[in-house]
BASE-211322 format. One record per residue: residue number from 1; residue in one letter; x, z, y of N, C-alpha, C, O in turn. Coordinates in steps of 0.02 Angstrom, whole numbers, plus 32768, in hexadecimal, padded with zeros to 4 digits. Example, Ala and Ser with C-alpha at 12.3 -4.5 7.8 and 13.67 -1.06 7.14 Angstrom:
2
+------+------+------+------+------+------+------+------+------+------+------+------+------+------+
! vovo ! dofi !  n.x !  n.z !  n.y ! ca.x ! ca.z ! ca.y !  c.x !  c.z !  c.y !  o.x !  o.z !  o.y !
+------+------+------+------+------+------+------+------+------+------+------+------+------+------+
!    1 !    a ! 8294 ! 8186 ! 7EE4 ! 8267 ! 8186 ! 7F1F ! 8294 ! 8186 ! 7F5B ! 82C8 ! 81A7 ! 7F5A !
!    2 !    s ! 8282 ! 8162 ! 7F90 ! 82AC ! 8165 ! 7FCB ! 8285 ! 818A ! 8002 ! 829E ! 8192 ! 8039 !
+------+------+------+------+------+------+------+------+------+------+------+------+------+------+
***
This chain:
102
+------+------+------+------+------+------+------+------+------+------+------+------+------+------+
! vovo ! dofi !  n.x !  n.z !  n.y ! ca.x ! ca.z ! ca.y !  c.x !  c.z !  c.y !  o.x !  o.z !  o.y !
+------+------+------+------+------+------+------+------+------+------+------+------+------+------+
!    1 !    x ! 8029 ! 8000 ! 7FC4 ! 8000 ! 8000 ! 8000 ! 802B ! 8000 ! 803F ! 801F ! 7FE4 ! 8074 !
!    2 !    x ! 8074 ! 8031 ! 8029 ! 8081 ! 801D ! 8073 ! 80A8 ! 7FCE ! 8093 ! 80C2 ! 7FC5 ! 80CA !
!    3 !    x ! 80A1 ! 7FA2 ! 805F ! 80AF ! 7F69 ! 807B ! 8072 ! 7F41 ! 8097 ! 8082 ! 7F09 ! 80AB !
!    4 !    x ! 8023 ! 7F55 ! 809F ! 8008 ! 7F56 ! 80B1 ! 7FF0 ! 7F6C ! 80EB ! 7FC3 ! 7F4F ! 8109 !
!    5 !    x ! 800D ! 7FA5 ! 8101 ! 7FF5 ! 7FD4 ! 8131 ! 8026 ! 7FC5 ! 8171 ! 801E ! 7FCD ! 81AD !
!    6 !    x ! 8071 ! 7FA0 ! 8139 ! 80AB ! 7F91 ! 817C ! 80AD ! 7F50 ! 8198 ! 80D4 ! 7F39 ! 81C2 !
!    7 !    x ! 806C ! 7F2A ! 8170 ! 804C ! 7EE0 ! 8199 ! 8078 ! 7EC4 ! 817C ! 808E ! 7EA0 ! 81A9 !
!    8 !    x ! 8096 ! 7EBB ! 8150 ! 80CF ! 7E7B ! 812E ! 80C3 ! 7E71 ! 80D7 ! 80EB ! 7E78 ! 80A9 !
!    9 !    x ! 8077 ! 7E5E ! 80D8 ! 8066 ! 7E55 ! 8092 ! 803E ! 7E17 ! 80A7 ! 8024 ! 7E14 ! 80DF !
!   10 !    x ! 8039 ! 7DD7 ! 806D ! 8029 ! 7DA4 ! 8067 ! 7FED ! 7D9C ! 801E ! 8005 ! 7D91 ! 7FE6 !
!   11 !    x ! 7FB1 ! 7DA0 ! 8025 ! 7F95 ! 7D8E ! 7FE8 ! 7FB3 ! 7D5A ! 7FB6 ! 7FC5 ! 7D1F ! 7FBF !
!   12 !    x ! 7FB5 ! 7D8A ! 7F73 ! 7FD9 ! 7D60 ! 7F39 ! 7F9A ! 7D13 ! 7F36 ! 7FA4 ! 7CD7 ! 7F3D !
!   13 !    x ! 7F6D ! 7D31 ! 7F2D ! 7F3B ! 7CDD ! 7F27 ! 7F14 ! 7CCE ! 7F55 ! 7EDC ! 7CBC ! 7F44 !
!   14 !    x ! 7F24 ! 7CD1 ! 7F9C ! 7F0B ! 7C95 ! 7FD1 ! 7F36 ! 7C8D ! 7FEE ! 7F3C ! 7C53 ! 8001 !
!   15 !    x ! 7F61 ! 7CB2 ! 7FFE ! 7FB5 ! 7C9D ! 801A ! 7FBC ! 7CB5 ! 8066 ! 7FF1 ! 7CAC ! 8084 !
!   16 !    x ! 7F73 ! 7CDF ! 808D ! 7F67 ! 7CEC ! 80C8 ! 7F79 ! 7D3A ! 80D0 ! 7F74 ! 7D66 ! 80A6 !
!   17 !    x ! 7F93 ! 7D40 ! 8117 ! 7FC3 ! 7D74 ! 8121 ! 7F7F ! 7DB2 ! 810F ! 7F43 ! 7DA8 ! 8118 !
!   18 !    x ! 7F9B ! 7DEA ! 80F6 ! 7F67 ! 7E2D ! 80FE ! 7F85 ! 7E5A ! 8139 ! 7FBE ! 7E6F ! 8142 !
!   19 !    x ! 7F3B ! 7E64 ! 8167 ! 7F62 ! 7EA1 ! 8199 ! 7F4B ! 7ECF ! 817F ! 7F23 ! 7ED1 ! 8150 !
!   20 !    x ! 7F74 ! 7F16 ! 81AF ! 7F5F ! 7F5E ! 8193 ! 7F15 ! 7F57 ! 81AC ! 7F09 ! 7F34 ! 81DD !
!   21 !    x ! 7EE1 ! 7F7A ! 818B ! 7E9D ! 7F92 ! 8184 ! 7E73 ! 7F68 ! 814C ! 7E45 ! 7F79 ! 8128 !
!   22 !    x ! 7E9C ! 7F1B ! 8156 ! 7E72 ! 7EE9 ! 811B ! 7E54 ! 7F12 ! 80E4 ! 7E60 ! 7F4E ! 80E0 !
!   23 !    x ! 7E2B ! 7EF0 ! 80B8 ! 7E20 ! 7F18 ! 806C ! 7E4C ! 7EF9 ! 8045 ! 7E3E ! 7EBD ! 803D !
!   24 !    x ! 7E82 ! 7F0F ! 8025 ! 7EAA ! 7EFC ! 8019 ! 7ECE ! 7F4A ! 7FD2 ! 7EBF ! 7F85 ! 7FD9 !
!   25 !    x ! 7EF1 ! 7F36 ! 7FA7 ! 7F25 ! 7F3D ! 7F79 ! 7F55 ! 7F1B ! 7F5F ! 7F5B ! 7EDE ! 7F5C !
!   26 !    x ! 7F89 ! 7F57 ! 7F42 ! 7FAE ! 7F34 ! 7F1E ! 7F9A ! 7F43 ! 7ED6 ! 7F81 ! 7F76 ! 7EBE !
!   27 !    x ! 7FAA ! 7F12 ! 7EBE ! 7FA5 ! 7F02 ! 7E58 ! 7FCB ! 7F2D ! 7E34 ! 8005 ! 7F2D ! 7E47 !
!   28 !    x ! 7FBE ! 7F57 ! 7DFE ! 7FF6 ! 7F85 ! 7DE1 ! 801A ! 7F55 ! 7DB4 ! 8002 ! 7F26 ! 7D95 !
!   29 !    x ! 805C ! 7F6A ! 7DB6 ! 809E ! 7F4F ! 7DAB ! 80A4 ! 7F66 ! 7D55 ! 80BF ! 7F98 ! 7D3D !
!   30 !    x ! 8081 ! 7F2B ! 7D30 ! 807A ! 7F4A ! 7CEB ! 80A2 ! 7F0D ! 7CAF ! 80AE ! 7F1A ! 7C75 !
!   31 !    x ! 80AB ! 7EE4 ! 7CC5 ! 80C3 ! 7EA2 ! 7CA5 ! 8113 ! 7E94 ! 7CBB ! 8121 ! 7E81 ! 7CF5 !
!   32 !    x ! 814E ! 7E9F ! 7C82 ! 818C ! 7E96 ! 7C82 ! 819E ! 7E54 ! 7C65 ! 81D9 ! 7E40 ! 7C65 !
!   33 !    x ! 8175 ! 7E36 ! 7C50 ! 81A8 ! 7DD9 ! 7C5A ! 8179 ! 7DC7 ! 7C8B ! 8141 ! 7DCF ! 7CA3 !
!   34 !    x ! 81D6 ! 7D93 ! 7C8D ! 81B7 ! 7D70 ! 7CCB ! 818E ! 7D2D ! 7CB7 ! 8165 ! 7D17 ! 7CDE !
!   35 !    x ! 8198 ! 7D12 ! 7C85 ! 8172 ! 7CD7 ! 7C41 ! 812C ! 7CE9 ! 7C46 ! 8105 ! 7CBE ! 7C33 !
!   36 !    x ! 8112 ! 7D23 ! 7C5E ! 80BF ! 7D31 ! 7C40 ! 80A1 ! 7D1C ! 7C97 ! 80BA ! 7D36 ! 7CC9 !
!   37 !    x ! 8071 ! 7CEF ! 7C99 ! 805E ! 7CBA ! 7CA4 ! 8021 ! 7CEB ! 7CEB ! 8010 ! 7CD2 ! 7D20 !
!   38 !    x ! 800E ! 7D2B ! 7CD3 ! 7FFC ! 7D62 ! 7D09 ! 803D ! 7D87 ! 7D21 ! 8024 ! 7DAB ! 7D4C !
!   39 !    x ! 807A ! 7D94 ! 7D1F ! 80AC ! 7DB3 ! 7D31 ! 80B0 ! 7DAF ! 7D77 ! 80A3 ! 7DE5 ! 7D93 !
!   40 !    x ! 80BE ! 7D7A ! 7DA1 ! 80BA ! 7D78 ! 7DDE ! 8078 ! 7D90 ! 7E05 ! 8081 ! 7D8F ! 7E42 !
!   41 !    x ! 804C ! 7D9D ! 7DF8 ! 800F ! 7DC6 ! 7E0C ! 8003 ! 7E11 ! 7E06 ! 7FD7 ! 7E38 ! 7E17 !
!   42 !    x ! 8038 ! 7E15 ! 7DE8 ! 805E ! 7E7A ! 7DD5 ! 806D ! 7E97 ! 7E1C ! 8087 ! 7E72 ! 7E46 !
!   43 !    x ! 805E ! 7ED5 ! 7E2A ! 806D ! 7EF5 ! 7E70 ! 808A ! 7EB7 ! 7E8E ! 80C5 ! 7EA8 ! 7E8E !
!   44 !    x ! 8050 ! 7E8E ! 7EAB ! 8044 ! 7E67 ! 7EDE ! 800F ! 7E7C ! 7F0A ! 7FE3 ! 7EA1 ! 7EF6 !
!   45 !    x ! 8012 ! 7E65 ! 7F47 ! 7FD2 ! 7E8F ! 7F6E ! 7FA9 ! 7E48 ! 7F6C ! 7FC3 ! 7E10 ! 7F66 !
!   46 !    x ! 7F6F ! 7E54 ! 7F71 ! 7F17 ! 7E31 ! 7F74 ! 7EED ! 7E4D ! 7F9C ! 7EEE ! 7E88 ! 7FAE !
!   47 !    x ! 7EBD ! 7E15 ! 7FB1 ! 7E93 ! 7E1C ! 7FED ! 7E56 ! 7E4A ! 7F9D ! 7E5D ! 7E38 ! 7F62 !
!   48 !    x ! 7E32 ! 7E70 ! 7FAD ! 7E00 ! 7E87 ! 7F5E ! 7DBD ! 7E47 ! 7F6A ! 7D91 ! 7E3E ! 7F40 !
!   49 !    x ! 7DC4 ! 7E1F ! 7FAC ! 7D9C ! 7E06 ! 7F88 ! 7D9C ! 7DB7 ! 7F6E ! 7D72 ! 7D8C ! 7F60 !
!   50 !    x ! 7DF6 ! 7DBF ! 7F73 ! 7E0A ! 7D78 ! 7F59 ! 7E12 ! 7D8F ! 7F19 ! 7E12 ! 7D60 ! 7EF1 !
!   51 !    x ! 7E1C ! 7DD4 ! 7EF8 ! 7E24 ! 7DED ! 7EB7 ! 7DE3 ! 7DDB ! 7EA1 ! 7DDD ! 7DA6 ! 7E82 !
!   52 !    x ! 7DB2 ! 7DFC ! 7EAC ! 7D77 ! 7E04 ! 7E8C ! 7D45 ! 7DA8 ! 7E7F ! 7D11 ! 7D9D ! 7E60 !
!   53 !    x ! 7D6C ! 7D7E ! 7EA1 ! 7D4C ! 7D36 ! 7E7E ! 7D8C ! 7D0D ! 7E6B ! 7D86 ! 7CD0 ! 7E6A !
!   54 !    x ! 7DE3 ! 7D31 ! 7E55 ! 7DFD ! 7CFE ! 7E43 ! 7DF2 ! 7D06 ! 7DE9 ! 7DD9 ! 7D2B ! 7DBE !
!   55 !    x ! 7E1B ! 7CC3 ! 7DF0 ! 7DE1 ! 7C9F ! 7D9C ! 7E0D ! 7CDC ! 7D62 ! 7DF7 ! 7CEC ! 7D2A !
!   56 !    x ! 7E3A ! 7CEF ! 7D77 ! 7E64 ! 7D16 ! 7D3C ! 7E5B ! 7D62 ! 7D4C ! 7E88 ! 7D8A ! 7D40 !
!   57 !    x ! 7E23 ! 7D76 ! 7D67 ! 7E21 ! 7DC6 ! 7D6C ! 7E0F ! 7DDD ! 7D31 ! 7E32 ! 7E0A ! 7D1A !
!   58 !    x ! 7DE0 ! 7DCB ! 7D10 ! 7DD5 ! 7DFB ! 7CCA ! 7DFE ! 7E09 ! 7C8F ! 7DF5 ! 7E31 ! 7C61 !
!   59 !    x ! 7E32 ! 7DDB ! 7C98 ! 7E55 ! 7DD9 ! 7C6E ! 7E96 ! 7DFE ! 7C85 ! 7EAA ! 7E2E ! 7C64 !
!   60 !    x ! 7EB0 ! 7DEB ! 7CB3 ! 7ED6 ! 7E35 ! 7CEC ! 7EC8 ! 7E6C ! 7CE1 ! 7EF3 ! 7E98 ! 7CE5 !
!   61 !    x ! 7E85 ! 7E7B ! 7CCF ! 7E70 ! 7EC4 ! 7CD6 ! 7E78 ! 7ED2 ! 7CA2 ! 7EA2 ! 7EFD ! 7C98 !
!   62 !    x ! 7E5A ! 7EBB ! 7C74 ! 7E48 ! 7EC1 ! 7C29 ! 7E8B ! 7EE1 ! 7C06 ! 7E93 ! 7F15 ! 7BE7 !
!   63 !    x ! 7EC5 ! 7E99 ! 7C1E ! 7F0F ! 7EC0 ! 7BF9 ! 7F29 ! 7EF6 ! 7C17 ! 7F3E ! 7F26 ! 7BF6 !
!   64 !    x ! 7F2B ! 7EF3 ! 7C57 ! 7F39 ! 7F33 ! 7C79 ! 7F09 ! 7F6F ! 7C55 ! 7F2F ! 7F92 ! 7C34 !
!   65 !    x ! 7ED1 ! 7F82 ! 7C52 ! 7EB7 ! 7FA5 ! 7C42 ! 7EC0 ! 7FC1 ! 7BF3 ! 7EB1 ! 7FF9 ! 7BDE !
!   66 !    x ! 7EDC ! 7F87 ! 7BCC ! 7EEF ! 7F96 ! 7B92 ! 7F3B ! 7FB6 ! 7B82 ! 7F4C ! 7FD6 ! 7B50 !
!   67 !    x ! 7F58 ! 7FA8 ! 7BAA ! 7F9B ! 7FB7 ! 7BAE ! 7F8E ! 8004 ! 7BC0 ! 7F98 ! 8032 ! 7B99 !
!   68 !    x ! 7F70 ! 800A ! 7C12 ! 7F66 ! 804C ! 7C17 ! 7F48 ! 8086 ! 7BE2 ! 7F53 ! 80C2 ! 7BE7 !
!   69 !    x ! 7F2D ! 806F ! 7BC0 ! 7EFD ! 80B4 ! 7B9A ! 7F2E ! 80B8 ! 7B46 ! 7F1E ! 80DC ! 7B16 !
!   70 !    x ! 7F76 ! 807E ! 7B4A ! 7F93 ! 8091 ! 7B19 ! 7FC0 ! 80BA ! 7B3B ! 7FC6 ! 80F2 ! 7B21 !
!   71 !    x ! 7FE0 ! 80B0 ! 7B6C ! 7FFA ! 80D9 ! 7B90 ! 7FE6 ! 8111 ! 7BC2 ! 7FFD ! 8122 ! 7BF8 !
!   72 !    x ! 7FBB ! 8124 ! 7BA4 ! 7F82 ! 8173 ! 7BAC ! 7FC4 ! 81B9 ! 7BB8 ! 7FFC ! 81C0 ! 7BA0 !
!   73 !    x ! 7FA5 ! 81DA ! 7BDC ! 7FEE ! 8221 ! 7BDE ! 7FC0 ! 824F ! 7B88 ! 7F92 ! 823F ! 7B62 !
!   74 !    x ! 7FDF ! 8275 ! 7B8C ! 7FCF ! 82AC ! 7B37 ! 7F7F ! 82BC ! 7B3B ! 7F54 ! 82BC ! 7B0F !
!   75 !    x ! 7F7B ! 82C9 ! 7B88 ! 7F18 ! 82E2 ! 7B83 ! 7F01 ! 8298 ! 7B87 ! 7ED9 ! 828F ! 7BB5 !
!   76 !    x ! 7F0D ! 8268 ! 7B67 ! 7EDC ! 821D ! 7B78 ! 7ED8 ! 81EE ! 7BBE ! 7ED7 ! 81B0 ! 7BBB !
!   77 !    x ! 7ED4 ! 8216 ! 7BFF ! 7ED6 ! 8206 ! 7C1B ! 7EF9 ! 81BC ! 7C3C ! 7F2B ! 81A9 ! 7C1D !
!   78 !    x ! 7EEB ! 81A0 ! 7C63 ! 7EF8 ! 8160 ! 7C85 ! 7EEA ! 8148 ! 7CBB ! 7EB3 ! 8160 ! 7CC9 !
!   79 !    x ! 7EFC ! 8126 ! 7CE5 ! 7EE6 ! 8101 ! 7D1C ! 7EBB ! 80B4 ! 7D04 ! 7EDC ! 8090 ! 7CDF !
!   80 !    x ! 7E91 ! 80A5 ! 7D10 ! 7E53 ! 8082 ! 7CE7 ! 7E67 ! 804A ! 7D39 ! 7E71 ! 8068 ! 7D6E !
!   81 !    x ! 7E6A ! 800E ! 7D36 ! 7E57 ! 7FE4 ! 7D56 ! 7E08 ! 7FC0 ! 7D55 ! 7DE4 ! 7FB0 ! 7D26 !
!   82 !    x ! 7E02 ! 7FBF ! 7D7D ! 7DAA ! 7F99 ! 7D8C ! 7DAA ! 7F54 ! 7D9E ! 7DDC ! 7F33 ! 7DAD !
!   83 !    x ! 7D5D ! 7F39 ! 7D9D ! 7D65 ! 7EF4 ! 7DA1 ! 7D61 ! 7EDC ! 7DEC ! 7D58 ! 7EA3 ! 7E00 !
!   84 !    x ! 7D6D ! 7F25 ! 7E1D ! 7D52 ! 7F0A ! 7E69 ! 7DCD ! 7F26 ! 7E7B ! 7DD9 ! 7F24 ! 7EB7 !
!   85 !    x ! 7DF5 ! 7F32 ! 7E5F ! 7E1D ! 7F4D ! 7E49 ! 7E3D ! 7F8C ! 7E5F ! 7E78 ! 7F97 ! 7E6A !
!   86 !    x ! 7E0A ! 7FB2 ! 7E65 ! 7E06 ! 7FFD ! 7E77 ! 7E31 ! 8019 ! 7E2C ! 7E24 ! 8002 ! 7DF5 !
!   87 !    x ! 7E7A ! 8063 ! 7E3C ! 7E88 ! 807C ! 7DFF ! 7E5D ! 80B8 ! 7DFB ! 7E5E ! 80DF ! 7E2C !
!   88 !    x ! 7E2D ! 80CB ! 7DB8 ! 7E2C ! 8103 ! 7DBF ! 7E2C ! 8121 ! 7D90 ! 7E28 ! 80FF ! 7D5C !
!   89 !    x ! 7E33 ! 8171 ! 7D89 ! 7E4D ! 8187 ! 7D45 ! 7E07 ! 81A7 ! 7D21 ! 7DD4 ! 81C1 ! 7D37 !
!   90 !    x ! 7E28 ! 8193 ! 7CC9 ! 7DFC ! 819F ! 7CA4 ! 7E1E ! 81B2 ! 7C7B ! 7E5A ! 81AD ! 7C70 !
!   91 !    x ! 7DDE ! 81D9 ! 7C53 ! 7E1A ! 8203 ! 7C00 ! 7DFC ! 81DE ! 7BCE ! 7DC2 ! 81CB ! 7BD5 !
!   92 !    x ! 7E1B ! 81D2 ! 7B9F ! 7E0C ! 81B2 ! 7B55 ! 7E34 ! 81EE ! 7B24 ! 7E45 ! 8229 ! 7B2C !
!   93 !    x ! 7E39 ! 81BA ! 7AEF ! 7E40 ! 81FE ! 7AC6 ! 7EA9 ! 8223 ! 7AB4 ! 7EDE ! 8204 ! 7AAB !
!   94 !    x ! 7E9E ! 8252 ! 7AB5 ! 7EE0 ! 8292 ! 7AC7 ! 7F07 ! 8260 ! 7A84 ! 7EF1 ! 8253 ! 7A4C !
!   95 !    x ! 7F3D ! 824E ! 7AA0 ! 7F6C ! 822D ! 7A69 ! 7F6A ! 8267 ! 7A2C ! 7F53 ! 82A0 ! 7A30 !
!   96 !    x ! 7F8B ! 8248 ! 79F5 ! 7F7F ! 8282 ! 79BE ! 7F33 ! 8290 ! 799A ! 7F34 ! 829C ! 795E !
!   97 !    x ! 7F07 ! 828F ! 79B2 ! 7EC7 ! 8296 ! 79B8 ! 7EB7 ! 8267 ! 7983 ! 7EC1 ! 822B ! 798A !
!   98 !    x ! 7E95 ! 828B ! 7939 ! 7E88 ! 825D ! 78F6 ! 7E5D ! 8266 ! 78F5 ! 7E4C ! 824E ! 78BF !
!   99 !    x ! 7E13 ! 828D ! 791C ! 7DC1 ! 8287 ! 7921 ! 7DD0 ! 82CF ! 78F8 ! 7E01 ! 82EC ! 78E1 !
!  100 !    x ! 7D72 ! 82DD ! 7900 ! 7D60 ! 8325 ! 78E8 ! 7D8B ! 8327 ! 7899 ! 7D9B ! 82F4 ! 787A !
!  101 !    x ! 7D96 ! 835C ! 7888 ! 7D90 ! 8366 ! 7836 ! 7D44 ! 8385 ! 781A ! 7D1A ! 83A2 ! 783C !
!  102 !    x ! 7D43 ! 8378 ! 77DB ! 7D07 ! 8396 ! 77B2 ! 7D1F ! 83AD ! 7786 ! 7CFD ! 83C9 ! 775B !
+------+------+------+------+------+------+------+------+------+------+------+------+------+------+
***
């Protein structure tokens, strides 16, 4: 955010400058090759509402979101990406965690 806030951020997909107050984020930084074809859209900043109609958001989210909840802390917990791309946290289940016994 604060490359947002210091007015020197450029939307990854319309290419138009973002000033501070825009609605605006950056993308969490979750994809290490540079070969994977969403990588350059990783902690990039976006206008949310050039996010919310470009053609590859659900699928952005989807892996991100899958990645995150394997990488859960010990109580489950996670930062959950959304489809408007708000992070927010959610618990799933406490690693270790093999369901009730009977």
């Amino acid at each position: 955010m604060d490359r947002i806030q210091a007015g020197c951020a450029t939307c990854i997909l319309c290419g138009e400058a973002i000033k501070p107050g825009d609605d605006a984020f950056v993308t969490p930084d979750f994809l290490a090759a540079e070969s994977d074809p969403l990588w350059r859209f990783t902690d990039a900043t976006v206008h949310r509402t050039c996010f919310i109609v470009w053609e590859h958001r659900k699928t952005f989210v989807a892996r991100y979101n899958r990645l995150a909840q394997r990488l859960a802390a010990q109580d489950g917990t996670y930062l959950h990406l959304t489809s408007e791309g708000e992070l927010v946290p959610r618990t799933g289940v406490p690693r270790g965690w093999s369901g009730p016994t009977h």
